[in-house]
DSSP file (Angstrom, degrees, kcal/mol; ACC not computed):
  #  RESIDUE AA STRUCTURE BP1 BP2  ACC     N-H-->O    O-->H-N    N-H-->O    O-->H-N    TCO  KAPPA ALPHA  PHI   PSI    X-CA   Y-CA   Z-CA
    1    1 A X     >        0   0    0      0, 0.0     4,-2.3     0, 0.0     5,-0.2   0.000 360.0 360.0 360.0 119.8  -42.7   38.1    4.9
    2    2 A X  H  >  +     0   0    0      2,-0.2     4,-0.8     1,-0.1     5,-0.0   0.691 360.0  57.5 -75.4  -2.0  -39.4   39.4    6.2
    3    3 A X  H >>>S+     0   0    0      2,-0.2     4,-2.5     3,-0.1     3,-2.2   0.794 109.0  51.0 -73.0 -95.8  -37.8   35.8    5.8
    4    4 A X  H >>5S+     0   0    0      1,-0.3     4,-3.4     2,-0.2     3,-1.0   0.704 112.8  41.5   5.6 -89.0  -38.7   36.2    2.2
    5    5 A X  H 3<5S+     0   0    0     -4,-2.3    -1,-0.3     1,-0.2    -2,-0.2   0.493 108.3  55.7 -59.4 -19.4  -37.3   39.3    1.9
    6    6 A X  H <X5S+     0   0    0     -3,-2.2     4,-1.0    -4,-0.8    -1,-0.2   0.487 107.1  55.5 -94.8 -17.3  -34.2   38.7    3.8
    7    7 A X  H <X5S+     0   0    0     -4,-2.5     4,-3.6    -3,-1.0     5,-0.3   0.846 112.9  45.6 -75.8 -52.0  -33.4   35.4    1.2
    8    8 A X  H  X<S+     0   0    0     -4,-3.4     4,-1.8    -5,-0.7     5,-0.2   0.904 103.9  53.2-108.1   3.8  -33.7   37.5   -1.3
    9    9 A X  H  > S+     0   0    0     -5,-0.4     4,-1.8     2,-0.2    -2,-0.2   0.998 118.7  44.1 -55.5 -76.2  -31.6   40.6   -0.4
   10   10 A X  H  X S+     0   0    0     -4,-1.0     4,-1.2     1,-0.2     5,-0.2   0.618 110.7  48.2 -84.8 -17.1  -28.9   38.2    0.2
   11   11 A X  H >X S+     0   0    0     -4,-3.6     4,-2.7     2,-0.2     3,-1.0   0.945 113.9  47.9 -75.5 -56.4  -29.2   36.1   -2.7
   12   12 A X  H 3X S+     0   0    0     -4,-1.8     4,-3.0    -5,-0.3    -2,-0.2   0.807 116.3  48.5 -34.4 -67.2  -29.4   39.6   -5.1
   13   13 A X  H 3X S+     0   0    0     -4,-1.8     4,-0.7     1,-0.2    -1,-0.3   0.880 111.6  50.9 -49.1 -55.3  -26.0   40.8   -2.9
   14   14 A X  H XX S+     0   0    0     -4,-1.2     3,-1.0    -3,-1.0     4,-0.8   0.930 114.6  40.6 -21.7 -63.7  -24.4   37.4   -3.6
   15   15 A X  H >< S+     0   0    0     -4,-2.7     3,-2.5     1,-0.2    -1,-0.2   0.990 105.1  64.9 -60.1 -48.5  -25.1   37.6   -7.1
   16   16 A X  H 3< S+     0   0    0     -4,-3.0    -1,-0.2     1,-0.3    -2,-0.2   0.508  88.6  72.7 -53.4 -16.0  -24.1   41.1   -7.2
   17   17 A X  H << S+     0   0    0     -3,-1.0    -1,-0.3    -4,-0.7     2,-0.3   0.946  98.7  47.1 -65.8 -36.9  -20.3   40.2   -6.2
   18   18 A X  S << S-     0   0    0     -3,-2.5     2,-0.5    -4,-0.8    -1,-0.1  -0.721  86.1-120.5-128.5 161.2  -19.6   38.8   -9.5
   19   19 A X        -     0   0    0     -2,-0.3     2,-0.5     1,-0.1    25,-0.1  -0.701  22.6-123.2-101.2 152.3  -20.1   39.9  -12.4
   20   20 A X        -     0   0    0     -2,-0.5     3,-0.1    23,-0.4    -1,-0.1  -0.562  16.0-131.0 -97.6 138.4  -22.3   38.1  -15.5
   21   21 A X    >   -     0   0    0     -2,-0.5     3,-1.1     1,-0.2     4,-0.4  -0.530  18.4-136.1 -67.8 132.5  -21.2   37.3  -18.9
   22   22 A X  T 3> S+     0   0    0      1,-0.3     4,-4.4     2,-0.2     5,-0.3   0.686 100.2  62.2 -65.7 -13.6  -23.5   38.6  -21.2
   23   23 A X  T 34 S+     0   0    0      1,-0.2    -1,-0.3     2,-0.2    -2,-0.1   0.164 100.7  51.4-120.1  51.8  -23.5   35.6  -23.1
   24   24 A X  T <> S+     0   0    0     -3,-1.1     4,-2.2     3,-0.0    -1,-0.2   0.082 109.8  50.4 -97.4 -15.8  -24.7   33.8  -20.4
   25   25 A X  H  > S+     0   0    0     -4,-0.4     4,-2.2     2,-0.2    -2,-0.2   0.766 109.2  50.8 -90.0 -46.9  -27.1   36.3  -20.3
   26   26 A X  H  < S+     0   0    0     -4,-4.4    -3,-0.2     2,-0.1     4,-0.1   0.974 108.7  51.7 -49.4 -64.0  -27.6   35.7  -24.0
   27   27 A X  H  4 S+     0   0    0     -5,-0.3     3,-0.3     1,-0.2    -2,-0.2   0.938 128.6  15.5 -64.2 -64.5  -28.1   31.8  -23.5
   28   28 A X  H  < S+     0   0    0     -4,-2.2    -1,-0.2     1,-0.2    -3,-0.2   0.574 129.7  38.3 -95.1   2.6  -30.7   32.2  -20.7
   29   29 A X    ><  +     0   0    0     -4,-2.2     3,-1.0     1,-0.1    -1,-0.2  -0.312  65.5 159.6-123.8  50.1  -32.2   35.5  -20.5
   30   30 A X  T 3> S+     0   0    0     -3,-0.3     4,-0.5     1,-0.3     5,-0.2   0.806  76.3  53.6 -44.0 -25.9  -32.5   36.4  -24.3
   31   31 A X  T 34 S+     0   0    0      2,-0.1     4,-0.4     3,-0.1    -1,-0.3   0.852 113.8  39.8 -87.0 -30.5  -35.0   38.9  -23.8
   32   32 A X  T X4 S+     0   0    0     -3,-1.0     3,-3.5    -7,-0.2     4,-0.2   0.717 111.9  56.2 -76.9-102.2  -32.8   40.9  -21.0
   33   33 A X  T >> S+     0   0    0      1,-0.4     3,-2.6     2,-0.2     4,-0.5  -0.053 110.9  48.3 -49.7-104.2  -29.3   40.4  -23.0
   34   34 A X  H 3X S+     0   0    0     -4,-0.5     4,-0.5     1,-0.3    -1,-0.4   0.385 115.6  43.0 -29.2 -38.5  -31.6   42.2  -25.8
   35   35 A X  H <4>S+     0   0    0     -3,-3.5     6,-2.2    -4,-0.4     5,-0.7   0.548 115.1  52.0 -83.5 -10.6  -32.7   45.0  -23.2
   36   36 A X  H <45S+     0   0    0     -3,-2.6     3,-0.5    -4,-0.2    -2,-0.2   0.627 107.5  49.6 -86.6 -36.5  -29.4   45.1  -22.1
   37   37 A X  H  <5S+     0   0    0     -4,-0.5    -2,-0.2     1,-0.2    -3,-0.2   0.573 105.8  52.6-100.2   6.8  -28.0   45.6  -25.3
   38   38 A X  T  <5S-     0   0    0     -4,-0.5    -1,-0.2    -5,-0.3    -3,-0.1  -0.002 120.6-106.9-107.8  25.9  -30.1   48.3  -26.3
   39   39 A X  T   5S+     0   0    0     -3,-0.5    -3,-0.2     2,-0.2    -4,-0.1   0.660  85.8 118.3  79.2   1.1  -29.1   50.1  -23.0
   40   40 A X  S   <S+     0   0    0     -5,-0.7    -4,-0.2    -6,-0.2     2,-0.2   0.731  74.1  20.3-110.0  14.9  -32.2   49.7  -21.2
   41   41 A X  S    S-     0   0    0     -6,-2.2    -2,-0.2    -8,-0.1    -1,-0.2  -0.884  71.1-122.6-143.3 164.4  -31.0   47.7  -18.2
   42   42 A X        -     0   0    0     -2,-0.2    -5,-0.1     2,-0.1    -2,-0.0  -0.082  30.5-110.5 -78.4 172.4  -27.8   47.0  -16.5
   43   43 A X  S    S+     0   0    0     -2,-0.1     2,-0.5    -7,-0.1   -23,-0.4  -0.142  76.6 124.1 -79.4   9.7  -26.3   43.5  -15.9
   44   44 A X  S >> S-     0   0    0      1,-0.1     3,-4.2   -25,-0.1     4,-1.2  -0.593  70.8-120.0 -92.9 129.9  -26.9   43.7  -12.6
   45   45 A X  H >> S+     0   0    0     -2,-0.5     4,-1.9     1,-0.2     3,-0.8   0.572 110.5  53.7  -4.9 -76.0  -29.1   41.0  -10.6
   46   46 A X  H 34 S+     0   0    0      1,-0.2     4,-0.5     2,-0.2    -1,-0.2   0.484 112.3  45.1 -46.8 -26.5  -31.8   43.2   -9.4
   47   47 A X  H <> S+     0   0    0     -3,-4.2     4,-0.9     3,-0.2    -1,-0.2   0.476 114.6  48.6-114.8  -2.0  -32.6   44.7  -13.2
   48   48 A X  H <X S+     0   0    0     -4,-1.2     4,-2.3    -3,-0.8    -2,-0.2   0.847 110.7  41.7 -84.2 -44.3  -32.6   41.4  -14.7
   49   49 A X  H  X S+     0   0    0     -4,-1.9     4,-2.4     2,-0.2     5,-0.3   0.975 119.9  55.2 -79.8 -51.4  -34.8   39.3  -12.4
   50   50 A X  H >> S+     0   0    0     -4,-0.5     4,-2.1     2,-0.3     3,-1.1   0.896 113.4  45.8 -32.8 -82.4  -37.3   43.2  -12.5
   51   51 A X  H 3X S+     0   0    0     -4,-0.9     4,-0.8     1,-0.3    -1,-0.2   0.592 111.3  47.0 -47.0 -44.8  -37.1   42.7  -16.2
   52   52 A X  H 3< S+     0   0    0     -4,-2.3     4,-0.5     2,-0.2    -1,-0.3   0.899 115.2  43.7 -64.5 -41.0  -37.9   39.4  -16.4
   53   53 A X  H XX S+     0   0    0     -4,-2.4     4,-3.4    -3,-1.1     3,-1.0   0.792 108.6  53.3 -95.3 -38.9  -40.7   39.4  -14.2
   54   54 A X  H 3X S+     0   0    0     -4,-2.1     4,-1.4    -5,-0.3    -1,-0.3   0.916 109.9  50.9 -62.3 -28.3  -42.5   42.5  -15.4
   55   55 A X  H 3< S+     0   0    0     -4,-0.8    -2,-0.2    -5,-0.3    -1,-0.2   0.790 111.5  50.4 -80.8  -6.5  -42.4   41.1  -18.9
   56   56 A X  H X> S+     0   0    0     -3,-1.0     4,-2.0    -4,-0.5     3,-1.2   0.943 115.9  41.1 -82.2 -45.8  -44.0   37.8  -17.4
   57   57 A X  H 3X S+     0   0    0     -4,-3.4     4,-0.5     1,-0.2    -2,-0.2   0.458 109.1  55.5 -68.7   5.0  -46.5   39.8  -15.8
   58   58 A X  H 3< S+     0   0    0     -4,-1.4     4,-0.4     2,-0.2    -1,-0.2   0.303 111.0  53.4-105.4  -0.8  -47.1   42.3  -19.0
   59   59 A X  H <> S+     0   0    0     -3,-1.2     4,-2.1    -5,-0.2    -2,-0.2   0.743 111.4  42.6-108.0 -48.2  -47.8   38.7  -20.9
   60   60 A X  H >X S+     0   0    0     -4,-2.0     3,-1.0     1,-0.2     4,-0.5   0.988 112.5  51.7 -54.7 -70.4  -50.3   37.9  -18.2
   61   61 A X  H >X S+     0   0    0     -4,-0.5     4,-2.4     1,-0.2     3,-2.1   0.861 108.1  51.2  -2.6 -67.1  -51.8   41.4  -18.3
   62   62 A X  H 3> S+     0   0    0     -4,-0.4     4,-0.8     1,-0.3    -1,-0.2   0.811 110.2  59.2 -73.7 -35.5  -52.2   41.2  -22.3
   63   63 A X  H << S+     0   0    0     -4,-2.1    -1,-0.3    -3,-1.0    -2,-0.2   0.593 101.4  45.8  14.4 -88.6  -54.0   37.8  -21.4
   64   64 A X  H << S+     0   0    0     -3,-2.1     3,-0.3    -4,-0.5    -2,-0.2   0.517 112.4  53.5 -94.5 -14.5  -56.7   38.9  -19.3
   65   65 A X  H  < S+     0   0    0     -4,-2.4    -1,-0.2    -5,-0.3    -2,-0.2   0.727 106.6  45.4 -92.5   3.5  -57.5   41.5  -21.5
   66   66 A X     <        0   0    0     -4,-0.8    -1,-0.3     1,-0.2    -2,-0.2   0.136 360.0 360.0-108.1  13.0  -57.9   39.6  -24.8
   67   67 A X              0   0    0     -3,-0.3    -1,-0.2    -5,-0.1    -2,-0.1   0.263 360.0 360.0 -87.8 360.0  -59.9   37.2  -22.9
C-alpha cells in the first residue's frame, strides 16, 4: 500500500535525523543494543526496527515448528 509505505519512509527519515543513545537503546531494545554491541547492526532506525522484527518473526517460526 503506497500510503503505507510512504508513512514509513518518512517516519524512518525522521528518525534518521537524530541520532539514538544507546542506552536508550539499552532500556527498550535490549536485544538490538546487544546486536549492536557485538557489531552486528548499526544504530540506525531501519536496522533496528529489521532486527526487531525478524527476531519476532524467527520466534514465531520456532513456534510453528515445535507445534
Amino acid at each position: 500500500m503506497p500510503e503505507v509505505e510512504a508513512a514509513v519512509h518518512r517516519l524512518l527519515t525522521d528518525l534518521s535525523a537524530q541520532s539514538i543513545p544507546p542506552t536508550l537503546v539499552s532500556q527498550y531494545l535490549p536485544a538490538q543494543y546487544a546486536a549492536w554491541r557485538d557489531g552486528a547492526i548499526a544504530l540506525a532506525p531501519a536496522d533496528l526496527v529489521r532486527h526487531r522484527v525478524t527476531a519476532v518473526l524467527d520466534r514465531y517460526g520456532r513456534a510453528t515448528l515445535d507445534g
